[in-house]
Backbone of each chain as ProteinMPNN parsed JSONL, in Angstrom:
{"seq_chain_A": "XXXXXXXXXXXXXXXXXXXXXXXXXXXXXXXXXXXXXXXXXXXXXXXXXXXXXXXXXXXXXXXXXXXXXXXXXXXXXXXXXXXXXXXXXXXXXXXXXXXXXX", "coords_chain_A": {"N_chain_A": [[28.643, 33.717, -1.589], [27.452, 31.034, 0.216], [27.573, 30.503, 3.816], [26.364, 28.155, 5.21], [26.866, 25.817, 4.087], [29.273, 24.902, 4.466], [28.963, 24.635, 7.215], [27.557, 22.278, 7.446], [28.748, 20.22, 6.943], [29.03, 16.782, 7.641], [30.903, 16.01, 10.427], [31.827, 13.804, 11.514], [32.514, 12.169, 8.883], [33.878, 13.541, 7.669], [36.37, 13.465, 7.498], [39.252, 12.858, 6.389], [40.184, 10.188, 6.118], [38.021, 8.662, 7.077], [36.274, 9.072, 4.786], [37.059, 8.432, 3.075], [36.772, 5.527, 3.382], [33.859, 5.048, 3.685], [33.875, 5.675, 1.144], [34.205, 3.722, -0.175], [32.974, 1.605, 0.728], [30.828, 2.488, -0.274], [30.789, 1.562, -2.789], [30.164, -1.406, -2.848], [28.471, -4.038, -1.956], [29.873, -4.983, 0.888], [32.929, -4.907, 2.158], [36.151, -6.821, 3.45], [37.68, -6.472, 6.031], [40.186, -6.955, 5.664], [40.426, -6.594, 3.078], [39.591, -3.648, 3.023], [41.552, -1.911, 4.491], [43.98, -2.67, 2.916], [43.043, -1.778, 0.168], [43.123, 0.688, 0.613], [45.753, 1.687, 2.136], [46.082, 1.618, 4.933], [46.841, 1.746, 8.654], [46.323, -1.445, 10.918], [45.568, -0.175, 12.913], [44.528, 2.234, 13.022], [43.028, 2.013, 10.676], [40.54, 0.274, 12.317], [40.367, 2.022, 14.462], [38.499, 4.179, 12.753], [36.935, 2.607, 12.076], [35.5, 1.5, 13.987], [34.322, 4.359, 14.98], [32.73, 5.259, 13.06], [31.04, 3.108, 13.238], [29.543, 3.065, 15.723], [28.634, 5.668, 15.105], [26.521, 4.592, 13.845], [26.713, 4.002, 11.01], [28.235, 2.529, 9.555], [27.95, -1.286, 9.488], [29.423, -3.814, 11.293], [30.452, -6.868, 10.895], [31.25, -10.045, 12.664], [32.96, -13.212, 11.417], [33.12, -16.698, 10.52], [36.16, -18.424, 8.107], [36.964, -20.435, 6.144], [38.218, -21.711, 8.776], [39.526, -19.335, 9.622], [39.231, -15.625, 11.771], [36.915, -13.382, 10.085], [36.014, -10.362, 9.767], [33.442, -8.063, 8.113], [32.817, -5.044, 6.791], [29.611, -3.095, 5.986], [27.869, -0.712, 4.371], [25.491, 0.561, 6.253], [21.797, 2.071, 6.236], [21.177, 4.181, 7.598], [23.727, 5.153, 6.951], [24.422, 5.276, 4.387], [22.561, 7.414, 3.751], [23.525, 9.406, 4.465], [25.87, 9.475, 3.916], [25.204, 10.013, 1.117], [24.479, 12.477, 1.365], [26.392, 13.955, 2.166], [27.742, 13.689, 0.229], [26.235, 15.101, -1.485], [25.919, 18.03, -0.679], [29.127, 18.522, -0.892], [29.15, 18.663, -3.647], [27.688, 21.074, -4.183], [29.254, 22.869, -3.049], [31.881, 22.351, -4.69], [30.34, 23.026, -7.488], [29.461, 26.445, -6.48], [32.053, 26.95, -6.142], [33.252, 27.452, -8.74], [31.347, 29.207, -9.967], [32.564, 31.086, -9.63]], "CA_chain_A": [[28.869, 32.36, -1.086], [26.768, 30.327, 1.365], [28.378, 29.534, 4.703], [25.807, 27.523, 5.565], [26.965, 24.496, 3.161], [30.272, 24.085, 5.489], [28.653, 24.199, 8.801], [26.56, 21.603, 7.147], [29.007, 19.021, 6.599], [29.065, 16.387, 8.657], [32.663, 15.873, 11.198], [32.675, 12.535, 11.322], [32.282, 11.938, 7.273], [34.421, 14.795, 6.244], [37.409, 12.962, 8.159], [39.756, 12.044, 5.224], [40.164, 8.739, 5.728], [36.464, 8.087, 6.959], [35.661, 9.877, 3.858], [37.516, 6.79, 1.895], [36.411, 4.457, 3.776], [32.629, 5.006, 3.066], [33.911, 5.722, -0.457], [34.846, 2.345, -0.547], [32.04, 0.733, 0.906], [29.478, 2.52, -1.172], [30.831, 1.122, -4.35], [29.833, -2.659, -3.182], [27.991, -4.454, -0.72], [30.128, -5.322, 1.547], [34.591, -5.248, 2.299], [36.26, -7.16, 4.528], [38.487, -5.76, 7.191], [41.71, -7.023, 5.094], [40.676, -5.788, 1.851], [40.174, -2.245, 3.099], [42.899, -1.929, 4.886], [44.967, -2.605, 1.605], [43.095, -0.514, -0.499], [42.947, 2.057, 1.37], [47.022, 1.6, 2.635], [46.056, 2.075, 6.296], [47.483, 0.466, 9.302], [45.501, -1.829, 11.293], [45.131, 0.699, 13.917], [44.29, 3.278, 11.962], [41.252, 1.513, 10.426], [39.905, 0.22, 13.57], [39.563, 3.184, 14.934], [38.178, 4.896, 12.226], [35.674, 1.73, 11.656], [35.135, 1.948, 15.282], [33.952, 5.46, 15.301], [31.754, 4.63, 12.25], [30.3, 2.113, 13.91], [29.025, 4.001, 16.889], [27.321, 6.51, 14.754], [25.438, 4.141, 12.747], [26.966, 4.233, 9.278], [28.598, 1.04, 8.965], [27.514, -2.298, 10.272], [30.374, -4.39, 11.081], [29.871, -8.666, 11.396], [32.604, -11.053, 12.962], [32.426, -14.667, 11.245], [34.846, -17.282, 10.405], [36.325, -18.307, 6.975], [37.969, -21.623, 6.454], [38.85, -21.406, 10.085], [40.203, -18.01, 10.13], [38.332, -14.994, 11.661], [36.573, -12.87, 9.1], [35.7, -9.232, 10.185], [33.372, -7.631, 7.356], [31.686, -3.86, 7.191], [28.968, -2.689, 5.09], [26.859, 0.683, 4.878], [24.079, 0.743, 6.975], [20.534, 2.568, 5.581], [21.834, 5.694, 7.659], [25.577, 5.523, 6.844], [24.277, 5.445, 2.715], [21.71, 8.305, 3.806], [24.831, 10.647, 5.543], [27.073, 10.013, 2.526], [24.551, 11.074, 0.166], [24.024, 14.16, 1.888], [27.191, 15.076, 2.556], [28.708, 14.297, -1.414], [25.3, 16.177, -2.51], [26.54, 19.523, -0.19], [30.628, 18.909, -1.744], [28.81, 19.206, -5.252], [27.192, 22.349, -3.922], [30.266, 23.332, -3.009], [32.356, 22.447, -6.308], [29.727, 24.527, -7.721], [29.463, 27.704, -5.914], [33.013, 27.753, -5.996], [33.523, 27.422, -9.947], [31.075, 30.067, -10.0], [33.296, 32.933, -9.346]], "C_chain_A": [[27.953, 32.052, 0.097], [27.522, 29.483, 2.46], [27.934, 28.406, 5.299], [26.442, 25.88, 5.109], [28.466, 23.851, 4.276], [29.885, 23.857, 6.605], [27.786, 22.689, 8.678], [27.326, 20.292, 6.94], [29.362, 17.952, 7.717], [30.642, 15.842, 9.351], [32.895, 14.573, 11.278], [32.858, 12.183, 9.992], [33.454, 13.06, 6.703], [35.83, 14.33, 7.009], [37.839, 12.408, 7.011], [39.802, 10.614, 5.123], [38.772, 8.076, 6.364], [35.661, 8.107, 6.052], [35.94, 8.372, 3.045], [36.641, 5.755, 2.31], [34.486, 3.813, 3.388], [32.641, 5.302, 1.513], [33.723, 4.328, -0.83], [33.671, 1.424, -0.405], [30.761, 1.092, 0.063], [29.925, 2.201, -2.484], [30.467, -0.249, -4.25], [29.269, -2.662, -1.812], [28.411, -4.36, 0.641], [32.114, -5.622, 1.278], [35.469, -6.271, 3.422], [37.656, -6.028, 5.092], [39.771, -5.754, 6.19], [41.699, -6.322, 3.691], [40.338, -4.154, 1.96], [41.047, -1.833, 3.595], [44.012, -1.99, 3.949], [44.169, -1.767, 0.591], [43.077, 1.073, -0.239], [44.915, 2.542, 1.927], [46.827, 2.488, 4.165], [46.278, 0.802, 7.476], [46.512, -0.317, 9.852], [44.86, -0.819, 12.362], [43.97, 1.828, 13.966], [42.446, 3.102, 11.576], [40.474, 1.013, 11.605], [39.224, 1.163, 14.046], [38.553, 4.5, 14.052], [36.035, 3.708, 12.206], [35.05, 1.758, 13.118], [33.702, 3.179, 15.639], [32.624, 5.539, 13.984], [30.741, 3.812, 12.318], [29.475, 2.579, 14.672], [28.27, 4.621, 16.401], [26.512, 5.66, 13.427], [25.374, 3.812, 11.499], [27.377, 3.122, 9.015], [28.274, -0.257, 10.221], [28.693, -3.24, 10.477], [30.194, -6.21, 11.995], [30.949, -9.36, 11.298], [31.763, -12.496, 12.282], [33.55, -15.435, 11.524], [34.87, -17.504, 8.458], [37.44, -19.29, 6.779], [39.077, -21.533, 7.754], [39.532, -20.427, 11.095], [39.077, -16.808, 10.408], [38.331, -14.062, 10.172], [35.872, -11.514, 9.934], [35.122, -8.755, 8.745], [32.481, -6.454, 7.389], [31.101, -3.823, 6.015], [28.23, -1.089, 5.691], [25.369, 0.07, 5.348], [22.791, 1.722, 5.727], [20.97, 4.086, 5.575], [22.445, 6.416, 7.322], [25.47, 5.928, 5.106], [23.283, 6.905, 2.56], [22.445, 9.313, 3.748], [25.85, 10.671, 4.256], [26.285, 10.774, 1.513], [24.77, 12.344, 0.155], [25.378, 14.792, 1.605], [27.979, 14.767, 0.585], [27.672, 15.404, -2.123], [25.979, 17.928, -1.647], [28.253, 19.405, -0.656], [29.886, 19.789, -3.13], [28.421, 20.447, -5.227], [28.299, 23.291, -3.973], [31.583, 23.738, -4.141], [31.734, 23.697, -7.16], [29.794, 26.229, -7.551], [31.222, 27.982, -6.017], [33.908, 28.067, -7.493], [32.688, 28.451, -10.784], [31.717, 31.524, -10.33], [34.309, 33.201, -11.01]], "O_chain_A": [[27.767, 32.941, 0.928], [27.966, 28.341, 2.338], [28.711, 27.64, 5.867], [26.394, 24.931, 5.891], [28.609, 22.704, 4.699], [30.359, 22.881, 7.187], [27.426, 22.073, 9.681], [26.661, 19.271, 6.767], [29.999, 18.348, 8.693], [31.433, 15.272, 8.6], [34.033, 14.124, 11.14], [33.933, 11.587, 10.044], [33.756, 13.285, 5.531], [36.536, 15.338, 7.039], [37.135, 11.563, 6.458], [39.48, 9.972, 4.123], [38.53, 6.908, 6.062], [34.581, 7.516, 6.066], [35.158, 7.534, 2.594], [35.845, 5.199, 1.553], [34.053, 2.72, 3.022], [31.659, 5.199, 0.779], [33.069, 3.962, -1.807], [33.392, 0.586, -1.262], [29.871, 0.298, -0.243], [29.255, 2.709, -3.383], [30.33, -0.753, -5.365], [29.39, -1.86, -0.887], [27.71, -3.85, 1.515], [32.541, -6.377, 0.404], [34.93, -6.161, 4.523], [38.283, -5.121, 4.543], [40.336, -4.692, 5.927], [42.625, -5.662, 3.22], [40.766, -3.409, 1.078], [41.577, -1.026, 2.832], [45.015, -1.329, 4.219], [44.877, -0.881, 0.113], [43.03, 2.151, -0.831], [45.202, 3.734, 2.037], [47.26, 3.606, 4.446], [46.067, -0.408, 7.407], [45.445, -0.016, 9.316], [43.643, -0.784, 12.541], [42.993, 2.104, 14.661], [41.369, 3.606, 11.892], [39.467, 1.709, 11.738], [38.005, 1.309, 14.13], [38.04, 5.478, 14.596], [34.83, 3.951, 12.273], [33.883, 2.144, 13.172], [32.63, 3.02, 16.223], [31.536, 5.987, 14.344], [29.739, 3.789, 11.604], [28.338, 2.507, 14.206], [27.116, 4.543, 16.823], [26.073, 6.108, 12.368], [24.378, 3.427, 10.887], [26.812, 2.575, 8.068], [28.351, -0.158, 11.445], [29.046, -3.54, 9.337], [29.937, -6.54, 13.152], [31.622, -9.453, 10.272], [30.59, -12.836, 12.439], [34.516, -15.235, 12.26], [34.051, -17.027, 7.672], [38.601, -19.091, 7.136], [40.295, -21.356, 7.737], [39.886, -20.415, 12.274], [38.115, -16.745, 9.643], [39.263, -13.974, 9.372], [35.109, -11.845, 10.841], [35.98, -8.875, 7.87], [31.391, -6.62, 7.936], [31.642, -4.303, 5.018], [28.111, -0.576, 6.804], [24.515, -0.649, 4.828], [23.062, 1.918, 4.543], [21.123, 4.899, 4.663], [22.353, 7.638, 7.211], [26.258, 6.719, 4.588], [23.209, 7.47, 1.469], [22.118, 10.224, 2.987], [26.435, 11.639, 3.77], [26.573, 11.901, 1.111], [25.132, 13.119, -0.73], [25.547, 15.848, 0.994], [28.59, 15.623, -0.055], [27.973, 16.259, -2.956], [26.447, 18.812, -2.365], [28.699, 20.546, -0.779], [29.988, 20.96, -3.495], [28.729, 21.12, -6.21], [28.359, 24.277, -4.708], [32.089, 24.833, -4.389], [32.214, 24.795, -7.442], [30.134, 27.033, -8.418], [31.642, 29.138, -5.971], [34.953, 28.719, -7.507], [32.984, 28.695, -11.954], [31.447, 32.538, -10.974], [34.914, 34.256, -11.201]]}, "seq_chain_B": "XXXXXXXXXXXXXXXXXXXXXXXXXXXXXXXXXXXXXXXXXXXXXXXXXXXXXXXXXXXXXXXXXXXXXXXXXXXXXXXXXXXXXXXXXXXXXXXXXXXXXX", "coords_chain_B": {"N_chain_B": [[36.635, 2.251, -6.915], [39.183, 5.32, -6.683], [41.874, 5.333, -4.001], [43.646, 7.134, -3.571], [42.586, 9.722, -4.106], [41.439, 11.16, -2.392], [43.926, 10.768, -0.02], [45.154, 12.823, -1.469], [43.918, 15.061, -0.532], [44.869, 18.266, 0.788], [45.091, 18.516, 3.856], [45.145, 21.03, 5.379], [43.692, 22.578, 4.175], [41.18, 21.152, 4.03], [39.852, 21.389, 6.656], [36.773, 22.248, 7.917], [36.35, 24.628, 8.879], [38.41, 26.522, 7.435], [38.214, 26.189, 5.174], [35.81, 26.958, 4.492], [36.947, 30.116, 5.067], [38.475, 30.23, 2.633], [37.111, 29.747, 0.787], [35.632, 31.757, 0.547], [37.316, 33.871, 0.565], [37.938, 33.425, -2.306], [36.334, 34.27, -3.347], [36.381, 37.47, -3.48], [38.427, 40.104, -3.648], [39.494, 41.092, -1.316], [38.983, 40.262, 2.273], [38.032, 42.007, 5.481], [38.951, 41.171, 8.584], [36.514, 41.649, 10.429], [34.148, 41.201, 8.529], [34.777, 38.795, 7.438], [34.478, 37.103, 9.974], [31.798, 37.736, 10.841], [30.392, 36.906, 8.618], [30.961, 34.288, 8.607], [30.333, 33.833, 10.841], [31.651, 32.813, 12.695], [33.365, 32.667, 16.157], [36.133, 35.615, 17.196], [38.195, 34.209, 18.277], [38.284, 31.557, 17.237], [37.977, 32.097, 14.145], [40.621, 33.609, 14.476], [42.383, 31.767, 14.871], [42.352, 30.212, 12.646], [43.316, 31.808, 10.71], [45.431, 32.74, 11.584], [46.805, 30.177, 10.591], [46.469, 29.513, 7.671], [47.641, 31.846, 7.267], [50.513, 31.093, 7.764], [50.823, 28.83, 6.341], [50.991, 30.137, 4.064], [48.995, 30.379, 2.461], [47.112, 32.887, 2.748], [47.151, 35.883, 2.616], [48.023, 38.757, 4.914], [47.03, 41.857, 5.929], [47.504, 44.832, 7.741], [46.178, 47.872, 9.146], [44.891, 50.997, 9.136], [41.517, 52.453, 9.57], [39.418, 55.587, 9.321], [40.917, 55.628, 12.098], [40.636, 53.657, 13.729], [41.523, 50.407, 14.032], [42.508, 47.968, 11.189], [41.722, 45.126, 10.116], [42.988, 43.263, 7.057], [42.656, 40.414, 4.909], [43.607, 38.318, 2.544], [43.713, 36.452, -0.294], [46.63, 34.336, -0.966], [49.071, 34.264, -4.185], [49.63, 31.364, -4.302], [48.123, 30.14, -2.628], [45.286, 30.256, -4.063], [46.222, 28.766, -6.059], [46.446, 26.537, -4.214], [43.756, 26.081, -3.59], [41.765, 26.089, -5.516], [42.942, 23.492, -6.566], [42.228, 21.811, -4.642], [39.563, 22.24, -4.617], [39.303, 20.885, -7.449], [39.976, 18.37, -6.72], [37.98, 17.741, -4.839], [35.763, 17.406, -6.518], [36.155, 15.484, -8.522], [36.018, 13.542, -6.226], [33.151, 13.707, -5.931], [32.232, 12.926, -8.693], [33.055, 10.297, -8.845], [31.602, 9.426, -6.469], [29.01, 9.747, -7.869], [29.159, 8.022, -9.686], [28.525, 5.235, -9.489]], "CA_chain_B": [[37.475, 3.829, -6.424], [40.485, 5.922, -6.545], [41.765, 5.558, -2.998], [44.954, 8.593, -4.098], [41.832, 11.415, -3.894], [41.669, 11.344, -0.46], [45.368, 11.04, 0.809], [45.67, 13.998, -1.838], [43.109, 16.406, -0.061], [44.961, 19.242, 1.581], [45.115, 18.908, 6.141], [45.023, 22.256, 6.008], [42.498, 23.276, 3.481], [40.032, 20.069, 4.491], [38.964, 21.55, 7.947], [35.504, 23.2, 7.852], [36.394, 26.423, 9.287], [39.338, 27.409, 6.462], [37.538, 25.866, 3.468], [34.781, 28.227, 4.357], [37.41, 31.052, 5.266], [39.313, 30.324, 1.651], [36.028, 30.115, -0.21], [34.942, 33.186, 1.091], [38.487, 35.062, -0.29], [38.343, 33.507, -3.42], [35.173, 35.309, -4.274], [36.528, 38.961, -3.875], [39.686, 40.628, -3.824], [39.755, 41.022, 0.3], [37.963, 40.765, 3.447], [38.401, 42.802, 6.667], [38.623, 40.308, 9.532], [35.361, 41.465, 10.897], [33.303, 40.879, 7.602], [34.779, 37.366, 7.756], [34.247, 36.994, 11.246], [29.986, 37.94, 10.773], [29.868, 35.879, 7.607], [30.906, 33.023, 8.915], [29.829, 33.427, 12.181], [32.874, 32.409, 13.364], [34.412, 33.62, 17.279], [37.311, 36.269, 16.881], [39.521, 33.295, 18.724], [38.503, 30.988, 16.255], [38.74, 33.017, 12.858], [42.518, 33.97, 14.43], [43.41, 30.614, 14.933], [42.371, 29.209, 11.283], [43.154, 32.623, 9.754], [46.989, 32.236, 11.707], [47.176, 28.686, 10.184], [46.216, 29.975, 6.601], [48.549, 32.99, 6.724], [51.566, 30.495, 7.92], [50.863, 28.114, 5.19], [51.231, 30.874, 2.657], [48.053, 30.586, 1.574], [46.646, 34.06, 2.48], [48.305, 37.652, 3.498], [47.285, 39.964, 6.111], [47.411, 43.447, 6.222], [46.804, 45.764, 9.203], [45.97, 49.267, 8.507], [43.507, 52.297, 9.579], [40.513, 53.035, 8.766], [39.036, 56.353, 10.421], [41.805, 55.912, 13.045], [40.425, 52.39, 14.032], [43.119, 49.559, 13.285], [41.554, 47.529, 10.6], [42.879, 43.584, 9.094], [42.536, 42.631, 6.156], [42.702, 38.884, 4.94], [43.603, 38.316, 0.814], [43.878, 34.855, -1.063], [47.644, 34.581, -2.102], [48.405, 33.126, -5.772], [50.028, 29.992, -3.802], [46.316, 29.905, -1.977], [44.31, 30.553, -4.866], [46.321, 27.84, -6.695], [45.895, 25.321, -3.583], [42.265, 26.154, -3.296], [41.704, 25.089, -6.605], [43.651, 21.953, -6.416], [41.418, 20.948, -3.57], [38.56, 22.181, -5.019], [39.219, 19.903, -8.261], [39.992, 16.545, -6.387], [36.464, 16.996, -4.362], [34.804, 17.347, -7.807], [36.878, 14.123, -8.764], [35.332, 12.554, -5.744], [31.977, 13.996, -6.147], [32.213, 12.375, -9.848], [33.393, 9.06, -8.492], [30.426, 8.895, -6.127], [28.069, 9.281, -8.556], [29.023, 6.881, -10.845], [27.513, 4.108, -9.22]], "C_chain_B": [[38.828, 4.393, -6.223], [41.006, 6.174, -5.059], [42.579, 7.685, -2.681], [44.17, 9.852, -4.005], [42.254, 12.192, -3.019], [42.952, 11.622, 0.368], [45.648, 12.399, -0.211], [45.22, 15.082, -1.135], [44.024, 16.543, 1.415], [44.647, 19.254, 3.03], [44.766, 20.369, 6.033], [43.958, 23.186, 4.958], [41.403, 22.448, 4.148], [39.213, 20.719, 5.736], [38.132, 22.148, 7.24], [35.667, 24.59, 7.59], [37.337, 27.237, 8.401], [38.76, 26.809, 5.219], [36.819, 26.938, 3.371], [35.504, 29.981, 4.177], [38.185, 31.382, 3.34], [38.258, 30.41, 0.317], [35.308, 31.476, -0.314], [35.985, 34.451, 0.647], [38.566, 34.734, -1.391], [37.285, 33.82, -3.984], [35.307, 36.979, -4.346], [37.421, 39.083, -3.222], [40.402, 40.329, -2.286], [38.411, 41.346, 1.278], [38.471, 41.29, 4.559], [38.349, 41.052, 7.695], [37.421, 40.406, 10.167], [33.737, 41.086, 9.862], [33.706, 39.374, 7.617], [34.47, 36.775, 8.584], [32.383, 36.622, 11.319], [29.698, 36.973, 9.625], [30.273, 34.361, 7.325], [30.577, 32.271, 9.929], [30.461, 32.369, 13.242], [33.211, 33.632, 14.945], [35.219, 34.115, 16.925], [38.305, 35.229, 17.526], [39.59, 32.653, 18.075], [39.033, 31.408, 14.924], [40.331, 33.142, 13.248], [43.136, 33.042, 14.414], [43.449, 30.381, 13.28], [43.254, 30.525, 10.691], [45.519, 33.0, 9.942], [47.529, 31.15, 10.87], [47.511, 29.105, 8.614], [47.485, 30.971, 6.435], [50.641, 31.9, 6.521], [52.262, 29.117, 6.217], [51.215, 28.974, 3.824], [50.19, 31.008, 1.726], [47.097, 32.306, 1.825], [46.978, 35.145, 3.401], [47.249, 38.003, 4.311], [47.566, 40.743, 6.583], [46.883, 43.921, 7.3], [47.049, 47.247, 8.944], [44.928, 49.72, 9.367], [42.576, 52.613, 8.933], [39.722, 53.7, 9.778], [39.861, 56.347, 11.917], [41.419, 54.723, 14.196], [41.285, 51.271, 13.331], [42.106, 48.242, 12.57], [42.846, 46.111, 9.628], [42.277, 43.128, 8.411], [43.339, 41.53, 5.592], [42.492, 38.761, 2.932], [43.931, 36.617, 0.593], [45.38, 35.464, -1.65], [47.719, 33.636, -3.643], [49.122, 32.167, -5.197], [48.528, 29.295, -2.894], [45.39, 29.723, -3.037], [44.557, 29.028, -5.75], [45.755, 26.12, -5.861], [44.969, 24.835, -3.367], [41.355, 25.599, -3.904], [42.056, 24.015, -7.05], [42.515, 21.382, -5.608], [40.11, 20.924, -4.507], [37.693, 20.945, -6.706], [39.561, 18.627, -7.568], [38.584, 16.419, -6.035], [35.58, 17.145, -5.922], [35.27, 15.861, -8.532], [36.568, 13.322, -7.841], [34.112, 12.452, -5.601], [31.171, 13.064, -7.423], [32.243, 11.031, -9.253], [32.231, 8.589, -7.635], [29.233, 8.574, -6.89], [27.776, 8.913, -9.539], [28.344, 5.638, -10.72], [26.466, 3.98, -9.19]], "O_chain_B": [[39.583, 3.759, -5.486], [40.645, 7.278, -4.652], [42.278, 8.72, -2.085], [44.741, 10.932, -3.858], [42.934, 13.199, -2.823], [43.044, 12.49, 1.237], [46.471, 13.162, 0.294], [45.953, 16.066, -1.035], [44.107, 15.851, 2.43], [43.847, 20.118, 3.389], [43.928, 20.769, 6.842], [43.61, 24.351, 5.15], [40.649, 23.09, 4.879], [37.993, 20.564, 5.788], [38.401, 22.598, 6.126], [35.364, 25.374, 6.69], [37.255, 28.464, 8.445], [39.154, 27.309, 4.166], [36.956, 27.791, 2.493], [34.983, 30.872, 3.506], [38.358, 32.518, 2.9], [38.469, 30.93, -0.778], [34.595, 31.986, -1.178], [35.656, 35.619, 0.442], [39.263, 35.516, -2.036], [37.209, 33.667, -5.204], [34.581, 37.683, -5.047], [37.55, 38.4, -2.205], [41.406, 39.658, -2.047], [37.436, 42.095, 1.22], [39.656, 40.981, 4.683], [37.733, 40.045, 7.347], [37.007, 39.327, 10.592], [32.622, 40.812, 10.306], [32.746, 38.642, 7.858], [34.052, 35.659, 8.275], [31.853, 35.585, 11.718], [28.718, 36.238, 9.743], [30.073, 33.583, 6.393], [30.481, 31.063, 10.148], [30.061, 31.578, 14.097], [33.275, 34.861, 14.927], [35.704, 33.441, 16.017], [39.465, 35.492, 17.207], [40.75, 32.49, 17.694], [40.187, 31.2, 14.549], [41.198, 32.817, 12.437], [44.315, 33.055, 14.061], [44.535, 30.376, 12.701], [44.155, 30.056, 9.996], [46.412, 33.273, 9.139], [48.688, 31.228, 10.463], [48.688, 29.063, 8.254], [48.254, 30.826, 5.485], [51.522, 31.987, 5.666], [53.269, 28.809, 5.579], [51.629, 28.496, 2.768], [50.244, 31.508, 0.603], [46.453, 32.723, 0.862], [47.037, 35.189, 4.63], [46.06, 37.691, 4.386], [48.276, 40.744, 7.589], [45.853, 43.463, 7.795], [48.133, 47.673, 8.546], [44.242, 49.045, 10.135], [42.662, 53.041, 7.782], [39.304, 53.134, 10.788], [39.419, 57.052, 12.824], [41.813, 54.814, 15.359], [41.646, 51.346, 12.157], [41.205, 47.668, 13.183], [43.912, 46.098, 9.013], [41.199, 42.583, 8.649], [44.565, 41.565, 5.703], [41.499, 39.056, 2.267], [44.357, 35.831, 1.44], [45.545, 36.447, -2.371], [46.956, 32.785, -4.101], [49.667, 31.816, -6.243], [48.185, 28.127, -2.707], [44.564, 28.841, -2.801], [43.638, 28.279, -6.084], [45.157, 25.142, -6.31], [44.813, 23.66, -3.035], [40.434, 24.904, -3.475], [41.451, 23.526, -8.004], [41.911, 20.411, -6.066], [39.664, 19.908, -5.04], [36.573, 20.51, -6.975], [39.226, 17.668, -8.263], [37.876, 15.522, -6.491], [34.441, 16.682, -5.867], [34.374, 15.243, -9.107], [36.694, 12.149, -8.194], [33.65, 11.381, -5.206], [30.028, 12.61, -7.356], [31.098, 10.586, -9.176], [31.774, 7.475, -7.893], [28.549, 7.558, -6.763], [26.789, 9.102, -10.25], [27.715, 5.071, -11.613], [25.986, 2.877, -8.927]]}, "name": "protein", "num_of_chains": 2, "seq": "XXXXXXXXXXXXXXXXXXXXXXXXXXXXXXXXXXXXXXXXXXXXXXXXXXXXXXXXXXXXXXXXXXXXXXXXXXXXXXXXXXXXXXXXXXXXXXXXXXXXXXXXXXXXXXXXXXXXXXXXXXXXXXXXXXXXXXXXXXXXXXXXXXXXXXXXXXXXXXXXXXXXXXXXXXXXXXXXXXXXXXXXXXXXXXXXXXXXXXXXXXXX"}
């Protein structure tokens, strides 16, 4: 086995529900705040701080508008944030692998 | 996307440091604590913490014995570990799949 492949994964991304959350966003352009939050069944808090901390390192871009008068909060993946998931589902698969090996 | 992956994956398999420790017993029978220790290049405070966590969960025994009259621990995958290990290990292949469907 190669230990290298876990030291390799990245801590903010391998956070279960950050893990969703960029699941979520790499299947479309763009979510808004309310529809991940329901597919995902997380509180508001919850996601905040997760989108928060996502934010900070670059992975998701997140743009306040409005929307027939109401705010509109919506994230998308960044260049980076689609770069960092790659990586880190291509080292799981590594992982799947090596461990279906035995 | 299936959000249900994610809230399924294992707290206590998910960290880094016992995925690596549980991948690393389910490739041969047993390891000494200091062969786990060097091949993961893990601290002896760390390894004891994850390797406490692991034993509590039921996922893997730990013997203490002599060898040459030096006190020697060894670290086994139980079959409630082996089965959980593989549980995990099939959801991330179920989200590995799901990423790269798009």
């Amino acid at each position: 086995m190669n230990p290298e492949l876990f030291l390799q994964l990245d801590r903010v991304i391998h956070e279960k529900g950050r893990l969703a959350i960029l699941s979520a966003l790499a299947a479309t352009p763009e979510l808004s705040f309310t529809e991940l939050r329901e597919m995902l069944g997380m509180t508001d808090g919850n996601l905040a701080t997760h989108v928060r901390i996502l934010q900070e390192e670059g992975f998701i871009s997140v743009a306040k508008s409005y929307e027939k008068n109401r705010p509109l909060t919506t994230c998308a993946l960044t260049a980076t944030g689609r770069k960092a998931f790659a990586g880190y589902i291509d080292l799981l698969e590594q992982i799947v692998q090596q461990s279906k090996q035995k």
